[in-house]
C-alpha positions as CSV (number, residue, x, y, z in Angstrom):
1,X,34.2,147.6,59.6
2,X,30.6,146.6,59.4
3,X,31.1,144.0,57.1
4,X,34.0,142.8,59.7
5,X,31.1,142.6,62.4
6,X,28.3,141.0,59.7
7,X,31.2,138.1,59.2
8,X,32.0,137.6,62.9
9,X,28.2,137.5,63.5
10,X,28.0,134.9,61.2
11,X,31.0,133.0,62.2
12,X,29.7,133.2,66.1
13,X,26.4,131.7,65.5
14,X,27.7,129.1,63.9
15,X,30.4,128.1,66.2
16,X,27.3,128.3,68.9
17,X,25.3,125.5,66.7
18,X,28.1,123.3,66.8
19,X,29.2,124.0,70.4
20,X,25.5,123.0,71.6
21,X,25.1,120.4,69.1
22,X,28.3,118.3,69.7
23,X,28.1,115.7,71.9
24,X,25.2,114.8,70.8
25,X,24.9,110.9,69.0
26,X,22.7,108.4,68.3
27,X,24.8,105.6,69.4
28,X,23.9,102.8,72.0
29,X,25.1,103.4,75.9
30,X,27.8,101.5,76.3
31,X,28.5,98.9,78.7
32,X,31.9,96.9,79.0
33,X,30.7,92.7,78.6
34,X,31.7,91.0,81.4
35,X,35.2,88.9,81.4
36,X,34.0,85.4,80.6
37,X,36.3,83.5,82.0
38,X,36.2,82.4,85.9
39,X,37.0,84.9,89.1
40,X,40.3,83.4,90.1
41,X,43.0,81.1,88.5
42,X,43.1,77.3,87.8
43,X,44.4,75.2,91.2
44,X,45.2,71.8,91.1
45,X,49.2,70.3,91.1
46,X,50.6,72.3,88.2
47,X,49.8,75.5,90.0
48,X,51.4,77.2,92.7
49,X,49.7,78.1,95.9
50,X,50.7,81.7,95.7
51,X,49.1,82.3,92.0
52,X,45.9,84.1,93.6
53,X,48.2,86.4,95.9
54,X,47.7,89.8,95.4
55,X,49.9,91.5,93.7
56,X,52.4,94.0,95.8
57,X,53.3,95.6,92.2
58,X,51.6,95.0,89.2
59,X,53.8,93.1,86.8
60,X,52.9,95.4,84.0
61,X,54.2,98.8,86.3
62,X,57.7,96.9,86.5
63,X,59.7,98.3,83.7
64,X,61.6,96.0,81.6
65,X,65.0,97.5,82.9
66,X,63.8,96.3,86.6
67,X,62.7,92.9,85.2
68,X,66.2,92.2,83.1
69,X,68.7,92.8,85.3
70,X,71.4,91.3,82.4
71,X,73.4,93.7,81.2
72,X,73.5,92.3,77.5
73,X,70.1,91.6,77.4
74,X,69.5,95.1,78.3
75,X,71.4,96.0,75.6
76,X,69.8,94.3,72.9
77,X,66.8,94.9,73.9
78,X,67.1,99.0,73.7
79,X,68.7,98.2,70.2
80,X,65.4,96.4,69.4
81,X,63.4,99.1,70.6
82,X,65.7,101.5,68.6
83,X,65.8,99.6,65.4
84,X,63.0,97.1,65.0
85,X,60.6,97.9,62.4
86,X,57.2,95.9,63.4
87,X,58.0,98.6,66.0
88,X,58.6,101.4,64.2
89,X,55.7,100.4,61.5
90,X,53.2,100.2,64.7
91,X,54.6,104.0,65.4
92,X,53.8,104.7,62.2
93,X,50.5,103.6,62.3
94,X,49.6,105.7,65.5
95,X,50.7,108.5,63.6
96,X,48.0,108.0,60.7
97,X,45.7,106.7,63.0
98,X,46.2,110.6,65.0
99,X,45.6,112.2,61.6
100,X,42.1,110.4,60.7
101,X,41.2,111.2,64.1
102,X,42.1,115.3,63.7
103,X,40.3,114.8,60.0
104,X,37.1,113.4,61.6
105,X,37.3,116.3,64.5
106,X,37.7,119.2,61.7
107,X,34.7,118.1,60.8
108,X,32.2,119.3,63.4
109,X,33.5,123.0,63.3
110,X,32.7,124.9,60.0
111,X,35.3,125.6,57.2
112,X,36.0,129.1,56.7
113,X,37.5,130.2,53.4
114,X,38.7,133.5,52.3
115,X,38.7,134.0,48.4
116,X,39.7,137.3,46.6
117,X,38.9,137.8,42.8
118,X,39.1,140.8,40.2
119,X,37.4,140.2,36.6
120,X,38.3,142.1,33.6
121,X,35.8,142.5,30.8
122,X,36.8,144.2,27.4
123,X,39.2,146.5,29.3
124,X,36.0,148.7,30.2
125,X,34.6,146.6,32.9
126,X,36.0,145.5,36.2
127,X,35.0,143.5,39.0
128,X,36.7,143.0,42.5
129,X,35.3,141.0,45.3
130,X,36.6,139.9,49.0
131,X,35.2,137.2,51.1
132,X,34.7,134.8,54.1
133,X,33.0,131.8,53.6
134,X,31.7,128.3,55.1
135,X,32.0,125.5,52.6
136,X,29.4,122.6,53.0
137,X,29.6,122.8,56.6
138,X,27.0,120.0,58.4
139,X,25.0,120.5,60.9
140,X,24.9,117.8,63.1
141,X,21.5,117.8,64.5
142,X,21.1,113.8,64.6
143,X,25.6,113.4,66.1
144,X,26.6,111.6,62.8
145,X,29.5,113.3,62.3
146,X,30.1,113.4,66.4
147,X,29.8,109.6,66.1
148,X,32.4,109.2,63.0
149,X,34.5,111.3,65.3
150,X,34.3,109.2,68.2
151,X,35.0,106.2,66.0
152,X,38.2,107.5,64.6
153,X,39.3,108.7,68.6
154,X,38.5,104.8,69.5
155,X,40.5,103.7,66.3
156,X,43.5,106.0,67.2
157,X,43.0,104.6,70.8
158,X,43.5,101.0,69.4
159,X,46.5,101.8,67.7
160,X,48.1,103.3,70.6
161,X,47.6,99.6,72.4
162,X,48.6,97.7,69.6
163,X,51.9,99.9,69.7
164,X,52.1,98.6,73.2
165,X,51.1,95.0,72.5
166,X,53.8,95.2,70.0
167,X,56.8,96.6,72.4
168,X,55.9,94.1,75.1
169,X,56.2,91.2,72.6
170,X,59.6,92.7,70.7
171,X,60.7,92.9,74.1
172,X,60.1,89.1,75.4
173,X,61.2,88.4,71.6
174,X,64.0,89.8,72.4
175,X,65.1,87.5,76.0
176,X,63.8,84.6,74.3
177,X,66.0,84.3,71.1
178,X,68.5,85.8,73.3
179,X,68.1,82.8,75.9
180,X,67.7,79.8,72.8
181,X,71.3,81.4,71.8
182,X,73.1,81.0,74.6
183,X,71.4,77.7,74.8
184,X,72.3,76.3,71.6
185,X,76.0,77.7,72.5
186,X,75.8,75.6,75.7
187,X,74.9,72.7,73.6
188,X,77.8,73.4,70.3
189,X,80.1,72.9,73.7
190,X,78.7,70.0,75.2
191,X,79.2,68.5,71.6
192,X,82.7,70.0,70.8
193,X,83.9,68.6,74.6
194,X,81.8,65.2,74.0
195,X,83.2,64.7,70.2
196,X,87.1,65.7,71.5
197,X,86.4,62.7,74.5
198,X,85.1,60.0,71.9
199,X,88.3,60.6,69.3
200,X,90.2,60.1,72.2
201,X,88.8,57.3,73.0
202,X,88.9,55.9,69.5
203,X,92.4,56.5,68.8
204,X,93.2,54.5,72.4
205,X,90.7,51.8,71.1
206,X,92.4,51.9,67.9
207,X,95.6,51.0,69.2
208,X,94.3,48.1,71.7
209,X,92.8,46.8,68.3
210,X,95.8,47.0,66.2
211,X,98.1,44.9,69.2
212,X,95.1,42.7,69.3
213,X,93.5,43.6,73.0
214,X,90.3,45.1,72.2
215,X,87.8,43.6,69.4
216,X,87.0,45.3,65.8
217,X,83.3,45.4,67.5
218,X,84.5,47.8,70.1
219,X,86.0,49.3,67.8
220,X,83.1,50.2,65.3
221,X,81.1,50.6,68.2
222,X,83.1,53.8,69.6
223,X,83.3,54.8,65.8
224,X,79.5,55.5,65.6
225,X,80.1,57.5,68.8
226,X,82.6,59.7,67.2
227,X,80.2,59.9,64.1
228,X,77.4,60.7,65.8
229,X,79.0,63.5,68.1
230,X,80.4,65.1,64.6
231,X,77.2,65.2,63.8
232,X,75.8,67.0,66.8
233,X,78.5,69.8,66.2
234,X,77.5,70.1,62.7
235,X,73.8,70.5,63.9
236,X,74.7,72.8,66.8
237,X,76.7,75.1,64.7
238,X,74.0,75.7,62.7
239,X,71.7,76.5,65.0
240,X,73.9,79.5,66.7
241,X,74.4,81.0,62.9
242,X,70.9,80.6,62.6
243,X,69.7,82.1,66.2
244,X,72.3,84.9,65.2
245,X,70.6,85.7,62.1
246,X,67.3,85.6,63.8
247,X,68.4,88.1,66.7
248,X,69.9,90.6,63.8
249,X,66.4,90.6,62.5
250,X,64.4,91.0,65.7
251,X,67.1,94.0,66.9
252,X,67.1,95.2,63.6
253,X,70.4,96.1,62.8
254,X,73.9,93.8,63.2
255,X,74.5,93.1,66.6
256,X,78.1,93.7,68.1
257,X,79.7,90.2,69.1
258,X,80.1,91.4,72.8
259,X,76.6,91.6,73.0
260,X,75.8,87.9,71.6
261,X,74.9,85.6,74.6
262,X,77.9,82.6,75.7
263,X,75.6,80.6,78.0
264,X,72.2,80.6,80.0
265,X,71.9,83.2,82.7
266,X,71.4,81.4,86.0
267,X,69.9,84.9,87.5
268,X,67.9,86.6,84.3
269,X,65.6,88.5,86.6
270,X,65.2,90.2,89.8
271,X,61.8,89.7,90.2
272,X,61.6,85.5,91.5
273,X,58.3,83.9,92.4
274,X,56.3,85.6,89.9
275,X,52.8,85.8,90.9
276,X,50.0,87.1,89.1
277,X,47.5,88.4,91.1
278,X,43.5,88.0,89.8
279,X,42.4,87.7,86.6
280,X,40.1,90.6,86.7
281,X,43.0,93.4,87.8
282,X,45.4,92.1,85.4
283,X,43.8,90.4,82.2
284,X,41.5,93.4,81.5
285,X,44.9,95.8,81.9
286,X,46.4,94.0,78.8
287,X,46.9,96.0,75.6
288,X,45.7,93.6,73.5
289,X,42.3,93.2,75.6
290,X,42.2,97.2,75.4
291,X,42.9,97.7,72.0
292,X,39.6,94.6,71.7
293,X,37.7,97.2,73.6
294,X,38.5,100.3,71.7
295,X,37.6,98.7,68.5
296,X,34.5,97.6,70.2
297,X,34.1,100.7,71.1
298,X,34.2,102.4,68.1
299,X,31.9,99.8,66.2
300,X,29.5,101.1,69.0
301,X,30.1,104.2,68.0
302,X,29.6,103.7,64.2
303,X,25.6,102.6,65.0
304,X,24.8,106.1,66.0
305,X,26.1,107.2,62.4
306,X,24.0,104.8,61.0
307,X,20.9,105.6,62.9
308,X,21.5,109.3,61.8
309,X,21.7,108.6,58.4
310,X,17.8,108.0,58.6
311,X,17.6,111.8,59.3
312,X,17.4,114.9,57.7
313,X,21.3,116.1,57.3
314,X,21.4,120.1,56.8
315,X,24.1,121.3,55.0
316,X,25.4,125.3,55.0
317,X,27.1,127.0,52.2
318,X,27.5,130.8,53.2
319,X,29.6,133.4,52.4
320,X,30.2,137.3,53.2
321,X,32.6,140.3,52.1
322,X,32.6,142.9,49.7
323,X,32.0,143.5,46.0
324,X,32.9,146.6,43.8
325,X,33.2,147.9,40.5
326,X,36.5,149.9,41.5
327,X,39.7,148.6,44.3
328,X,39.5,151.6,46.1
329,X,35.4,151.2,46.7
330,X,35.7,147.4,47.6
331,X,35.6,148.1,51.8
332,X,33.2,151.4,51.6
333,X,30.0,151.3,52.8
334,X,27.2,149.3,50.4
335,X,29.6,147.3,49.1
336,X,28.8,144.2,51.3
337,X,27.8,141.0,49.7
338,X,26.5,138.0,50.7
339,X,25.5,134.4,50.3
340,X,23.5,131.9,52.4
341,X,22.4,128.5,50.9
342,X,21.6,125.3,53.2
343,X,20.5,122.2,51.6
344,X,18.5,119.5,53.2
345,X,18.5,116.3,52.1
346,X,15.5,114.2,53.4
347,X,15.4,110.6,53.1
348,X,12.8,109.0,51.4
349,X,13.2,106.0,49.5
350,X,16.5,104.2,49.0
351,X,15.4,100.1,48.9
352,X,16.4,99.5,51.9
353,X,20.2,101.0,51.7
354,X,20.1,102.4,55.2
355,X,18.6,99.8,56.9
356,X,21.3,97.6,56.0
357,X,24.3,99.7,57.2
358,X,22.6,100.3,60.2
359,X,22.0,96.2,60.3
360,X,26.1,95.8,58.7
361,X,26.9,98.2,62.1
362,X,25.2,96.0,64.2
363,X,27.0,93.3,63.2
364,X,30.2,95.0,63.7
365,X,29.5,95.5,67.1
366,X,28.4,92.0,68.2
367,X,31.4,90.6,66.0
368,X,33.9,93.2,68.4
369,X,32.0,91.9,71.4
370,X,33.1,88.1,70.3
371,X,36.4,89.4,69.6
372,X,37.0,91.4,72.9
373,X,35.7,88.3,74.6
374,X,38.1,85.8,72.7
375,X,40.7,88.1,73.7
376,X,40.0,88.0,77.5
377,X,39.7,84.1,76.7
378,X,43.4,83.7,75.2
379,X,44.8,86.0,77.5
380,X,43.6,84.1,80.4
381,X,44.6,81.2,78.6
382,X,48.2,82.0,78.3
383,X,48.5,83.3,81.8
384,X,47.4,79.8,82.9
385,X,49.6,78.1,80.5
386,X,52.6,79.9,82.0
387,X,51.5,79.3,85.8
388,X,51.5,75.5,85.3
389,X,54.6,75.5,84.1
390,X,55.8,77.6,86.6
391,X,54.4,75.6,89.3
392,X,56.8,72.4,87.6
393,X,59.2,73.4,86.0
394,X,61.7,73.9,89.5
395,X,61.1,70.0,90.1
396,X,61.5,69.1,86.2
397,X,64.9,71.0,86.9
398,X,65.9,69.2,90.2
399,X,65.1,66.1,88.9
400,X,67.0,66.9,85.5
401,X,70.0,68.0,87.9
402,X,69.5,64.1,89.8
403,X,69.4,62.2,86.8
404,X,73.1,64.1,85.3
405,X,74.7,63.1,88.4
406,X,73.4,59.7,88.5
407,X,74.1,58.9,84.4
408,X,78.0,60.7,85.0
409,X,78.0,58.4,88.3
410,X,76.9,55.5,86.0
411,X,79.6,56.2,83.3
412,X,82.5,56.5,85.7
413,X,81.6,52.8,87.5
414,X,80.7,51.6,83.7
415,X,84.3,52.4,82.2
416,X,85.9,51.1,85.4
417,X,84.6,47.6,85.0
418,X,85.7,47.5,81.1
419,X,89.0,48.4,82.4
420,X,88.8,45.8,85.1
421,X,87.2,43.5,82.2
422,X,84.5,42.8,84.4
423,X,81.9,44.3,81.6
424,X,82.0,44.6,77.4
425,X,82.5,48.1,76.0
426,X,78.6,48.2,75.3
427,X,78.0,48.6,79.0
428,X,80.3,52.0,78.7
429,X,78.7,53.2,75.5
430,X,75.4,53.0,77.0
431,X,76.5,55.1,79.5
432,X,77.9,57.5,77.9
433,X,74.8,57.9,75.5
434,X,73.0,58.2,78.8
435,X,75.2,61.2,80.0
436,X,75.3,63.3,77.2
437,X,71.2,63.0,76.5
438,X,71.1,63.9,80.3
439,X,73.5,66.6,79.9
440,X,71.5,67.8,76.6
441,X,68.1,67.5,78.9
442,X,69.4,69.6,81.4
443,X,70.3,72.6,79.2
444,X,66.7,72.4,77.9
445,X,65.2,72.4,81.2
446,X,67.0,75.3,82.3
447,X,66.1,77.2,79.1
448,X,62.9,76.3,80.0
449,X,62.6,77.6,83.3
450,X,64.0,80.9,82.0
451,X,61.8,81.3,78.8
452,X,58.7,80.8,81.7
453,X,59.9,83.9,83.5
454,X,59.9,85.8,80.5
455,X,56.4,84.3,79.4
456,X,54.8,85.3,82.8
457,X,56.3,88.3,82.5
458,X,55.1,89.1,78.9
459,X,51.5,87.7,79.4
460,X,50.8,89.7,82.8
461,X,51.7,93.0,80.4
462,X,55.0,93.8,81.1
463,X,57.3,94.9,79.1
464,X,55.9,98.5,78.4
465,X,57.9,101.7,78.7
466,X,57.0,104.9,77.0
467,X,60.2,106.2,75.4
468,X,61.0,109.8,75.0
């Protein structure tokens, strides 16, 4: 029983030395830089008056099942988040990162071991002995080991983010190909519909050639029409094998057909008339800019491990328990046994080792500064990016809308005076050209006005949802 008390003694003091030294580092005060980039949004006519509105709701507290209200796209994207494995590597990562951090954390409360050992010697002499020891436990008088702990907690912090940064980006990944799809699809039709109207029309020019009404000229002329429409279908088709294969990949898994996109969503979201808010509330909210400042963090962090390393570091090797001749007399009284053996290393000379990890930890820091700057820089960057086009892209698409009617208006007047024979066949090919670029224009515009809701949405950090 005494030797009981002698090891909990030992054990309590112990714990108190680490429960008054923790905390404790050598590392710089931290301050967060300042955001440099300017107070509010660019102005001018690419931007919308409303940009600088406050925001009733964050963008990044709308959860991506509020933002997508299609029901496919829902779909796919809980597939992705089920399957995808830049996601599930990122998991992954959080995981080890949560492990270092525990490792570091052991660190600051002493090791106890408890050994057991019997010798044997000739068959005349034995040797049994119990114990409870500390193995190389540190004292952290200077908070080196508090600062390698903080490190890792910053580094586990980081990974947390980028697992966000991650999910937001599968998830805008995910509308996008989704969107260029049903895009392409719209296009393979306009080319199928366009190709099936120009054989038509060569077979009926084929016929006025043969009985001599039409030239060979008009003839060859709708011929490279034809040809150049088979062509688009070729190209077209193509492209929707090729956005198919790309969606598999993103979703990670074969996706059923009744999921695949037909054609662009007029209504892709709920949420109309996106506006940000100020940079300062929403740019410094962004996981990537958070997982900048955790690393930066930790960087700061590493300096007070390097400062300590100029210090004495005190290192205890102890043990206590019970030693006897005989099993039955290991636990009676005078039988305790112990050890107690701290080592000091002092620093004296080491050409100048330590002064250049403490300069190398330095430079960390200031190279995370640059880095959580840059990242406030490009985010801010690509939210202005997105608000220009934003503040266009609904008179690009009016005016896209014009010019289709006017070019199909155009064609209809243009074959009426061939068939008057008022005007050549060029007149009509011309038009027709005219129409289908127009037609082709129109489907990019409106995949462009939809890829800039998902932008805005992705770059103002939403997209985030903690699954269960």
């Amino acid at each position: 029983m005494n030797q009981i008390k002698r090891m909990t003694t030992v054990l309590c003091v112990l714990l108190g030395l680490w429960i008054g030294l923790a905390g404790c580092t050598m590392a710089p005060t931290y301050s967060q830089p300042a955001a440099p980039v300017p107070a509010n949004w660019p102005n001018g006519p690419s931007y919308q008056a409303e940009a600088a509105k406050p925001l009733q709701k964050p963008m990044a507290d709308i959860s991506w099942q509020e933002f997508y209200q299609d029901d496919k796209l829902q779909k796919l994207i809980a597939l992705a988040l089920d399957n995808n494995r830049n996601l599930r590597i990122a998991a992954l990562n959080i995981e080890k990162s949560q492990a270092q951090y525990r490792i570091q954390r052991a660190n600051l409360i002493p090791e106890l071991d408890a050994t057991a050992s019997a010798n044997n010697q000739a068959a005349v002499n034995h040797q049994y002995s119990v114990g409870l020891g500390v193995s190389a436990y540190e004292l952290d008088l200077f908070g080196r080991v508090q600062s390698l702990k903080d490190q890792a907690l910053e580094q586990y912090l980081a990974t947390e983010q980028a697992q966000r940064t991650v999910q937001i980006s599968l998830v805008a990944e995910v509308a996008t190909t989704a969107l260029n799809l049903a895009a392409d699809r719209e296009r393979l039709k306009l080319a199928q519909e366009t190709l099936k109207t120009q054989q038509s029309t060569f077979q009926m020019m084929q016929r006025r050639f043969e009985v001599g009404a039409s030239s060979e000229l008009d003839l060859r002329q709708i011929q490279t029409q034809v040809d150049t429409a088979r062509g688009d279908v070729a190209r077209a088709t193509s492209l929707v094998a090729q956005d198919e294969n790309n969606l598999t990949l993103i979703v990670g898994r074969q996706v059923p057909a009744e999921l695949l996109p037909q054609a662009l969503s007029e209504n892709l979201t709920a949420v109309q008339d996106i506006a940000p808010g100020l940079p300062s509330a929403v740019l410094l909210q962004r996981p990537d800019v958070l997982q900048a400042e955790n690393l930066l963090k930790g960087f700061n962090a590493n300096i007070g491990a390097a400062r300590a390393a100029f210090f004495p570091r005190i290192t205890l090797v102890s043990s206590i328990g019970a030693s006897s001749d005989e099993l039955s007399g290991l636990f009676k009284s005078g039988s305790g046994a112990w050890t107690f053996a701290p080592q000091i290393v002092l620093p004296i000379f080491d050409a100048g080792a330590r002064s250049a990890q403490l300069k190398v930890a330095e430079m960390d820091r200031d190279i995370a500064v640059a880095q959580y700057e840059k990242a406030i820089q490009t985010a801010f960057r690509e939210v202005a990016d997105a608000l220009a086009q934003q503040g266009t892209i609904d008179e690009q698409l009016a005016a896209q809308q014009s010019l289709v009617k006017a070019t199909g208006t155009r064609y209809i007047l243009s074959q009426t005076r061939y068939d008057k024979g008022i005007d050549s066949y060029l007149n009509v090919l011309d038009a027709q050209r005219s129409l289908y670029s127009a037609q082709q224009g129109l489907i990019a515009t409106r995949l462009t006005r939809l890829v800039n809701q998902v932008t805005l949405y992705k770059v103002l950090g939403g997209g985030w949802e903690k699954r269960t």
